[in-house]
C-alpha positions in Angstrom: -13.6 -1.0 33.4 -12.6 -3.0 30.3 -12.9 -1.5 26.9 -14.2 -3.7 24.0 -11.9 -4.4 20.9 -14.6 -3.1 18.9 -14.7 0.9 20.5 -10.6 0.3 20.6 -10.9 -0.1 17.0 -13.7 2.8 16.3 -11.5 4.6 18.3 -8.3 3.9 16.4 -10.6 4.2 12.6 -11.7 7.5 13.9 -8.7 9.0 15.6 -5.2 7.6 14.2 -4.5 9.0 10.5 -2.2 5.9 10.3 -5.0 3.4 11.1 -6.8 5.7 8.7 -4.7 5.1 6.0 -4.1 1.1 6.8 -7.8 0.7 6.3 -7.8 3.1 3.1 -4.9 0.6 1.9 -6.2 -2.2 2.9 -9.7 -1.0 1.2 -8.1 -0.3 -2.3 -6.3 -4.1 -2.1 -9.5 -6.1 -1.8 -11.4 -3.5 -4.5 -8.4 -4.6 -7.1 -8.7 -8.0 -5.5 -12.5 -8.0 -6.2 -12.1 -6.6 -9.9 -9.8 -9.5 -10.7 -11.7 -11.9 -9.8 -14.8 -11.0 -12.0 -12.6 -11.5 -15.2 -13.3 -14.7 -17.1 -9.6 -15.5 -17.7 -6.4 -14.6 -15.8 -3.4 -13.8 -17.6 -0.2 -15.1 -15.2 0.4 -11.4 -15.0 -3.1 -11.0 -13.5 -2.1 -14.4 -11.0 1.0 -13.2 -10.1 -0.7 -9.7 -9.5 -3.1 -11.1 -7.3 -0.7 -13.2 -5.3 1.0 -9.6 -4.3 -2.4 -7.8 -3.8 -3.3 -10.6 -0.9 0.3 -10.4 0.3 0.1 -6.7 0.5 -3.4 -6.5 1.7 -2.0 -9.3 4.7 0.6 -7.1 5.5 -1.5 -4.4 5.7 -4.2 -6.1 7.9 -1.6 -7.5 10.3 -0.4 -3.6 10.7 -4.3 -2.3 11.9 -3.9 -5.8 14.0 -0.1 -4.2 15.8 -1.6 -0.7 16.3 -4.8 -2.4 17.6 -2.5 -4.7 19.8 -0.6 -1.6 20.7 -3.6 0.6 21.6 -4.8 -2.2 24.0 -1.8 -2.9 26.0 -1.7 1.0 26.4 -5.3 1.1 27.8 -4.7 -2.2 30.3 -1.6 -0.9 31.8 -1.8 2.0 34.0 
């Protein structure tokens, strides 16, 4: 029986302190992402600040994909 990406991923947000912690990351990235972009004005220290939030918050996000990846090939092979 094949399991959906979706419960892999419930499974991995309520299970795996890691995953846990990606998404907390990953959370905190776009709230500072978010703020930014309600300010009238950037100062280049707020652009270059929010050039390394989206790179971190990328990394982050490709990490939760890996663990996803891994969690799947785990559950297809026997």
């Amino acid at each position: 029986m094949a399991v959906s990406p979706v419960d892999l991923r419930t499974k991995l947000v309520t299970g795996d302190p890691e995953y846990q912690k990606l998404l907390q990351e990953h959370s905190q990235y776009e709230a500072q992402l978010e703020q930014l972009s309600k300010a009238p004005y950037l100062s280049s220290e707020d652009l270059i600040r929010v050039t390394k939030l989206k790179k971190l918050k990328l990394l982050v996000k490709d990490a939760m994909e890996h663990r996803l990846a891994d969690l799947v090939h785990n559950v297809q092979t026997p």
